[in-house]
C-alpha positions as CSV (number, residue, x, y, z in Angstrom):
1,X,84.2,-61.9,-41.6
2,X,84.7,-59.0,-39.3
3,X,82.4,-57.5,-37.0
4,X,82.6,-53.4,-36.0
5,X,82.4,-52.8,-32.5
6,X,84.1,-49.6,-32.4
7,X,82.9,-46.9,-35.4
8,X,85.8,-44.5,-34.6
9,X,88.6,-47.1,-33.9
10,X,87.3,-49.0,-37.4
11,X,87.7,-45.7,-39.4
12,X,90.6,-44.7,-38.0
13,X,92.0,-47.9,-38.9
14,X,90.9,-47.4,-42.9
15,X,91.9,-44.0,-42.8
16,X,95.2,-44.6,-41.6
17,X,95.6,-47.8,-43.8
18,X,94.8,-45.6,-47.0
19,X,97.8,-43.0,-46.1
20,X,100.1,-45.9,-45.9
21,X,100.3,-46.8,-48.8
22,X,98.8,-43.0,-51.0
23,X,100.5,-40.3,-51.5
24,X,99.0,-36.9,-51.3
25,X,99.9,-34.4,-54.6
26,X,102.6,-31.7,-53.2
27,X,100.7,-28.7,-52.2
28,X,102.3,-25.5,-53.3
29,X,104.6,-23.7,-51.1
30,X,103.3,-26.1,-48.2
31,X,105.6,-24.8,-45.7
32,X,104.5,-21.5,-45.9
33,X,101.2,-22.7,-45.2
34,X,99.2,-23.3,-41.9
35,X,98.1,-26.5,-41.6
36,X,94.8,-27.8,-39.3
37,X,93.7,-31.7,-38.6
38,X,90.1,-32.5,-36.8
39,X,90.8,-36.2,-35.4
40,X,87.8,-38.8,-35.2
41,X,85.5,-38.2,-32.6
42,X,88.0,-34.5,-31.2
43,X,87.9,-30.8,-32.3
44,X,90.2,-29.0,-34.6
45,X,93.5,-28.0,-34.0
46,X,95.2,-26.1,-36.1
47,X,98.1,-23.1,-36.1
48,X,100.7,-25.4,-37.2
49,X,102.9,-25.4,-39.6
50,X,104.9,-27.9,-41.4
51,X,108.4,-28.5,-43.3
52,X,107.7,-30.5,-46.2
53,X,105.6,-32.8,-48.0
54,X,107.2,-35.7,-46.1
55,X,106.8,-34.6,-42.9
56,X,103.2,-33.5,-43.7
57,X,102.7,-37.4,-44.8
58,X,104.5,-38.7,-41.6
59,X,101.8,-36.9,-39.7
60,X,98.7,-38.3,-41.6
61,X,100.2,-41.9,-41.5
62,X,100.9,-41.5,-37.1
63,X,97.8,-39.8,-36.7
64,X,95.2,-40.8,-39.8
65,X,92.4,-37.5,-38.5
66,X,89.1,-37.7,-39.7
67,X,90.1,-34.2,-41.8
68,X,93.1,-32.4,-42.8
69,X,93.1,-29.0,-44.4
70,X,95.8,-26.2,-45.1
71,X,95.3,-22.5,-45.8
72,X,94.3,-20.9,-48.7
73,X,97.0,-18.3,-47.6
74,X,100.7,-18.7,-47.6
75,X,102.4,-17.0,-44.3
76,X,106.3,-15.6,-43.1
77,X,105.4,-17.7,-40.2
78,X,102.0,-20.3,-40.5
79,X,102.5,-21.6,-37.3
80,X,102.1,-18.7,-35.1
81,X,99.4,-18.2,-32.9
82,X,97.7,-15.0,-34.3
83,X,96.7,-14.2,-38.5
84,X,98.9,-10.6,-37.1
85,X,102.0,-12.7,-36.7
86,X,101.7,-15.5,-39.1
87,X,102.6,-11.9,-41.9
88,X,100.4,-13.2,-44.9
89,X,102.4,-13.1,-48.1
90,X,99.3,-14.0,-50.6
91,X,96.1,-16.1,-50.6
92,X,95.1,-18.4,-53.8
93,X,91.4,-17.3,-55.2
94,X,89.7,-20.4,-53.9
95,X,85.8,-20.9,-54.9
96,X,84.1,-23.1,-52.9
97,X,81.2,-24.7,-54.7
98,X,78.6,-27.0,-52.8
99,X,74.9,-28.3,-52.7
100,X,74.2,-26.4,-49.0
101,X,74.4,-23.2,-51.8
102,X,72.0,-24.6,-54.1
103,X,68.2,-23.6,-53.6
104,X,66.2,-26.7,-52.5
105,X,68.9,-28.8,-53.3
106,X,68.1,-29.9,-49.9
107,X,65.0,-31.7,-51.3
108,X,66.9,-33.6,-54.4
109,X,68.6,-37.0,-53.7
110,X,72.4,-37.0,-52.9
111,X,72.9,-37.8,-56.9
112,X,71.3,-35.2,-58.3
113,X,73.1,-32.9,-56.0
114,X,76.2,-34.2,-56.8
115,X,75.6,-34.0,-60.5
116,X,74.3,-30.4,-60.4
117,X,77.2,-29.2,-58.5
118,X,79.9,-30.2,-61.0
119,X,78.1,-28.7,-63.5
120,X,78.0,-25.3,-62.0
121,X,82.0,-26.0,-61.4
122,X,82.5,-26.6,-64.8
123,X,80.6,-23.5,-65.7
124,X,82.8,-21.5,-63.3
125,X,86.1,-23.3,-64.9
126,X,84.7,-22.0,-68.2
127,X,83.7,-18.2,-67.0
128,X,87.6,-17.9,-65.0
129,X,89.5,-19.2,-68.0
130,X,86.7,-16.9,-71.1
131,X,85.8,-14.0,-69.4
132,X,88.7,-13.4,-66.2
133,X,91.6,-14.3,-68.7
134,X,92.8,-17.0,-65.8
135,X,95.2,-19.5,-67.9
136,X,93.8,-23.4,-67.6
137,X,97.3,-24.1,-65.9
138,X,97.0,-22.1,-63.1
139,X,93.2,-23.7,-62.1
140,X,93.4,-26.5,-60.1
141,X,89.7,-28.1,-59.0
142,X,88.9,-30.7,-55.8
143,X,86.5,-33.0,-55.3
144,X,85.0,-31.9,-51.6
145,X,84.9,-35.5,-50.7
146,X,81.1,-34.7,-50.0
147,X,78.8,-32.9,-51.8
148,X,80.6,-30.1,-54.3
149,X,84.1,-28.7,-55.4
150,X,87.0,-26.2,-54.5
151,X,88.9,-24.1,-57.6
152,X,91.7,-22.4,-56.8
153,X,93.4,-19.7,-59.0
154,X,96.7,-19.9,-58.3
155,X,97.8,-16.7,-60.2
156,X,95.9,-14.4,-58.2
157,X,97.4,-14.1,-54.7
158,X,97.8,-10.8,-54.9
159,X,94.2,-10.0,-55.0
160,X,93.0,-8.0,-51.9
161,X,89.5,-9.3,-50.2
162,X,87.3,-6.4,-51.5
163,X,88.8,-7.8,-55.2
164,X,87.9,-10.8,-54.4
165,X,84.1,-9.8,-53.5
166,X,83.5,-8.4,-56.8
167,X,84.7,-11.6,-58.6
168,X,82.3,-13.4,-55.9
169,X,79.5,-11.1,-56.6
170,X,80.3,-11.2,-60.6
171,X,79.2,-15.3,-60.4
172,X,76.0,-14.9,-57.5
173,X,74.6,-12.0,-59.5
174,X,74.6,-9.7,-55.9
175,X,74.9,-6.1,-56.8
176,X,74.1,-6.6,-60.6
177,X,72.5,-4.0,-62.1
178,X,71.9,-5.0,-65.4
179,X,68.4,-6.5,-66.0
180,X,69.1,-9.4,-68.6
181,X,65.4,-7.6,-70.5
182,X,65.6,-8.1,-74.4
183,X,64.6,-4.8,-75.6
184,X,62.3,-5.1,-79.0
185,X,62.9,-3.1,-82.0
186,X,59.8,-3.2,-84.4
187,X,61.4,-3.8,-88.4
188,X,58.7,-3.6,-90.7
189,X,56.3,-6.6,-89.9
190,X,59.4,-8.8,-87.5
191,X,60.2,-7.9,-84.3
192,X,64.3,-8.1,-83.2
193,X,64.9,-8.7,-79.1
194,X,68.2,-7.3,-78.9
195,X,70.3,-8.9,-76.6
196,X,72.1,-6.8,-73.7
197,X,75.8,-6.0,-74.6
198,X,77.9,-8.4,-74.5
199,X,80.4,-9.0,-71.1
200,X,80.3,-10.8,-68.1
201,X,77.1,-12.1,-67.1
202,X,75.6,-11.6,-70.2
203,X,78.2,-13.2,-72.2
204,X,77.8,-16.3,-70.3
205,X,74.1,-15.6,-70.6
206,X,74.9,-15.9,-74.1
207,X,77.3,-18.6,-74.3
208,X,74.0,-20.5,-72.2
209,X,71.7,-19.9,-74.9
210,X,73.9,-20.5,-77.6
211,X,75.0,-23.8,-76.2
212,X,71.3,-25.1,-75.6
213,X,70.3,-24.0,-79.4
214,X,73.2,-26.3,-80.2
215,X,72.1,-29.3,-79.0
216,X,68.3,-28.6,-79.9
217,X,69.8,-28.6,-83.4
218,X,71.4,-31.8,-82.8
219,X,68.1,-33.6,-81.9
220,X,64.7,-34.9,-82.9
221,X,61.7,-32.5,-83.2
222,X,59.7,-34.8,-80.4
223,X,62.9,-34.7,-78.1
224,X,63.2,-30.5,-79.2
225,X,59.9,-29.6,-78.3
226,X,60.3,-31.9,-75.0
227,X,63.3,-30.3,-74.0
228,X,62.2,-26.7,-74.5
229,X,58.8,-27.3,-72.3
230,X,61.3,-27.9,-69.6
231,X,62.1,-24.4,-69.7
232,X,59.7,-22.5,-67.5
233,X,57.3,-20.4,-69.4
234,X,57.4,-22.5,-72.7
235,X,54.3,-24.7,-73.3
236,X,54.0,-27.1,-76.9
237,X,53.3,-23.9,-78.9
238,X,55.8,-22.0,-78.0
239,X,58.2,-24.9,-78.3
240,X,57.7,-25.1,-81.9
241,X,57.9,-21.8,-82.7
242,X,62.0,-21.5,-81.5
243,X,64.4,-22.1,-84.3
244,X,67.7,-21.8,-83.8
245,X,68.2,-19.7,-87.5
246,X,66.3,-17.0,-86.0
247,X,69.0,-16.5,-83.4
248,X,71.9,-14.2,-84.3
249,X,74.6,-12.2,-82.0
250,X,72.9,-9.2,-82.5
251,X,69.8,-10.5,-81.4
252,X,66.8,-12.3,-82.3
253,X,64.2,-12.0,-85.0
254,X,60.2,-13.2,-83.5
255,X,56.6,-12.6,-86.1
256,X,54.1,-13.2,-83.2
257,X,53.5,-12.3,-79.9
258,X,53.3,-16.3,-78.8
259,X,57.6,-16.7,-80.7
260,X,58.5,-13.6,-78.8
261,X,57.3,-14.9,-75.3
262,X,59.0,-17.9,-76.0
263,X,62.1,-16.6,-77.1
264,X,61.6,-14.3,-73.8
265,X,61.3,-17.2,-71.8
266,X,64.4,-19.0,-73.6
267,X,66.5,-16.1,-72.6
268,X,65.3,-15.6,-69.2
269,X,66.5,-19.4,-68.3
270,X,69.8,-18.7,-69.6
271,X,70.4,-15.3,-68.3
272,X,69.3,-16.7,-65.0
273,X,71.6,-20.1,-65.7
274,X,74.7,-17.8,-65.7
275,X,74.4,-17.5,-62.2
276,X,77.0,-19.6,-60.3
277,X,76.4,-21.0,-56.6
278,X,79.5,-20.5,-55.0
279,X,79.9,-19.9,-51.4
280,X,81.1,-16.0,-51.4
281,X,82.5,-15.0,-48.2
282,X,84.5,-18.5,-48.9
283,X,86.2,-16.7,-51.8
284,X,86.3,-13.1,-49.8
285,X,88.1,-14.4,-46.8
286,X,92.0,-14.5,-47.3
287,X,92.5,-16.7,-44.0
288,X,90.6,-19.5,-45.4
289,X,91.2,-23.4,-44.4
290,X,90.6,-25.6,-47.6
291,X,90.9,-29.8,-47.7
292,X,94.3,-31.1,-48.6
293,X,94.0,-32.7,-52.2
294,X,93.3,-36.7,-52.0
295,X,92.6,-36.6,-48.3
296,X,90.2,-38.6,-47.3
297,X,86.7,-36.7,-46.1
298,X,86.0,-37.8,-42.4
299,X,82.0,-37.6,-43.2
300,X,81.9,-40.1,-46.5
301,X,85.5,-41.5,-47.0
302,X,85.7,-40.4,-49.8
303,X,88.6,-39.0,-51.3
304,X,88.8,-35.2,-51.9
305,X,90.2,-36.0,-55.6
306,X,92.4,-33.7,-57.3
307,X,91.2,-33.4,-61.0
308,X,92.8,-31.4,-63.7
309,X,90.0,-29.2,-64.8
310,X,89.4,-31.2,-68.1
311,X,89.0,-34.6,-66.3
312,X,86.1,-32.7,-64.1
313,X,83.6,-33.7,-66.7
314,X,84.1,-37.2,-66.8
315,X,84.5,-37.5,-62.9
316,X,82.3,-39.9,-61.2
317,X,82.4,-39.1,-57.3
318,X,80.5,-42.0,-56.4
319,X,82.7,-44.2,-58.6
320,X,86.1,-42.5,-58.7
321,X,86.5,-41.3,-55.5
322,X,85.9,-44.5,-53.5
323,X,89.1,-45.3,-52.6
324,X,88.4,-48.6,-49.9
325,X,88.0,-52.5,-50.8
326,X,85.1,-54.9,-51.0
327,X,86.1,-57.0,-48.2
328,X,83.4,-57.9,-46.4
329,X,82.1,-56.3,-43.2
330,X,79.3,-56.6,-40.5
331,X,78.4,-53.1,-39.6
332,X,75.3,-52.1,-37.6
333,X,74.0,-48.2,-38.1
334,X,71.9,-46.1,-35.9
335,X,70.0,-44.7,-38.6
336,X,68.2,-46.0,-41.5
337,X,69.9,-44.8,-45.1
338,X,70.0,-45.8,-48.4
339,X,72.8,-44.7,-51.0
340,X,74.8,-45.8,-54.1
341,X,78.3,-46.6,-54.4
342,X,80.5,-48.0,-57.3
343,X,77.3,-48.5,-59.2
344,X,75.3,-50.5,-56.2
345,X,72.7,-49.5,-53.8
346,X,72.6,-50.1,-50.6
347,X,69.5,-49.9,-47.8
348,X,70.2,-50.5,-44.2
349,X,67.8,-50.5,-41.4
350,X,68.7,-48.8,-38.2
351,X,70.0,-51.6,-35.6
352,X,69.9,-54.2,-37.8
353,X,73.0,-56.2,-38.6
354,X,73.9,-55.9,-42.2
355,X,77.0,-57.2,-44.6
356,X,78.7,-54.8,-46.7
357,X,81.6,-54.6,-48.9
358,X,84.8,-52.2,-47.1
359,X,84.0,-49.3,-49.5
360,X,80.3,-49.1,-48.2
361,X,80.7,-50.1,-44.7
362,X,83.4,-46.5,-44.0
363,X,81.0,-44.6,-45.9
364,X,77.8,-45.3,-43.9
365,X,79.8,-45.2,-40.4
366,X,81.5,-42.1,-41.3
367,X,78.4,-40.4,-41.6
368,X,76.6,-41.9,-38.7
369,X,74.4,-44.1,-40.8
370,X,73.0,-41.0,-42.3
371,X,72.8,-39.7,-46.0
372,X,75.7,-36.8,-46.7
């Protein structure tokens, strides 16, 4: 059994093992992109450009960095010194979607944040293709390799950065000026909460509310009413006063002042759930580096997977982008941490010795024996 001496050396050796025998997808008009590596243990460099697919796999199988990346923009000349000379031609709408943009994410383990992250991607997938008109062809979604997911719209390179704010601000919620309040219209004895008009963030507010009714409908009343005391506001009474036949597009129909503040309350968690965490100045800024899809993430090696966006709910990070062996290893960290891989979990001690299958042992060197 082998014994790691050197942490850099030993990942460099996995890395570079992995691009000798994968293949990285094409990236689109690669050549016209700028391309940027950050070696194990070095600093970035990047301005440099590259001819084809093959030469771009050449590189990675000489130099095997810890990260490779390539622009969100494509250039007249992506090697030059200067974003003046490179001449920009277009930028893909790239969304950048991770826990760090998550409030007190911080606090939940790695596999929550993981989970909740890929749910706000798919709810971003769903808001491009529904309410932008973006075709599911031209998305293309990326596992991070670490904690959360890049989309790219490939169709929109023409858009200029201040376009690209207001689609950024359109998913955060900054600037909006609409309230999301359902305003009550008195109807002989009922009450009707009419919804705000329908479009953008309310639509999705909508779709929210709508989906959630769904699967209440599709349940037990014990697992109903627990679900809707999850929603904040809602206690046991107000739980069983929500049915779903009360709900219509034009709005909904409450008798009492304890259905209406639950139906508030209902609507409040959706309206609030169309909100989408991406990272907005990622999306504003033209010039962006992104990861190369199926590189390998220098922090976890993991793989940054390339998923159609229909696979993206039935992708498994932990499971699905471990890309190493179970060959065992003796690997000593400098940090206690404890984390689950391919369905195991796995607790070292700081300075103590410990075996561990290949796939384990690169993912808790790579990140210094510390949780991603």
């Amino acid at each position: 059994m082998d014994t790691i001496t050197s942490k850099e050396s030993f990942l460099k050796d996995q890395f570079k093992k992995y691009y000798l025998v994968h293949t990285l997808p094409e990236v689109r008009a690669l050549q016209r992109r700028e391309l940027a590596v950050i070696p194990f243990g070095g600093k970035m460099t990047r301005h440099m450009g590259v001819k084809s697919h093959t030469a771009l796999m050449e590189q990675l199988r000489r130099s095997a960095p810890a990260h490779v990346y390539h622009s969100a923009a494509m250039y007249a000349n992506p090697a030059a010194r200067t974003m003046e000379d490179k001449e920009r031609i277009g930028t893909d709408l790239v969304f950048d979607l991770d826990a760090d943009h998550i409030p007190g994410a911080a606090l939940w383990t790695y596999e929550r944040q993981l989970d909740r992250v890929k749910q706000q991607t798919i709810r971003l997938l769903e808001a491009l293709e529904v309410d932008f008109g973006v075709p599911h062809q031209d998305l293309e979604v990326v596992f991070s390799g670490r904690r959360g997911y890049h989309v790219r719209a490939l169709s929109k390179a023409h858009l200029s950065s201040t376009a690209r704010r207001e689609i950024a601000a359109a998913f955060t919620g900054a600037g909006l000026t609409l309230s999301g309040e359902l305003i009550p219209l008195v109807v002989e004895k009922e009450t009707l909460l009419r919804l705000p008009p329908a479009g953008g963030w309310a639509a999705r507010a909508r779709r929210n509310l709508e989906g959630f009714l769904q699967v209440l409908d599709g349940i037990g009343d014990t697992a109903r009413i627990g679900a809707l005391r999850t929603v904040p506001g809602i206690g046991e009474k107000g739980a069983k006063l929500i049915k779903s036949s009360n709900y219509s597009p034009g709005g909904i129909w409450t008798s009492s002042t304890a259905e209406t503040r639950a139906w508030k309350a209902l609507w409040k968690y959706a309206w609030e759930s169309a909100r989408v965490d991406i990272d907005a100045p990622v999306t504003a800024d033209v010039h962006r580096l992104i990861r190369c899809p199926d590189s390998l993430h220098g922090k976890t090696g993991l793989r940054a997977a390339f998923l159609p966006p229909g696979a993206l709910e039935y992708f498994d990070p932990l499971k699905d982008a471990v890309v190493f062996d179970d060959i065992p290893v003796t690997v000593i960290t400098d940090h206690d941490v404890e984390f689950s891989l391919r369905g195991e979990r796995f607790h070292l001690i700081s300075g103590d010795e410990a075996e561990l299958p290949m796939f384990a042992a690169v993912f808790a060197l790579a990140g210094s024996g510390t949780p991603p």
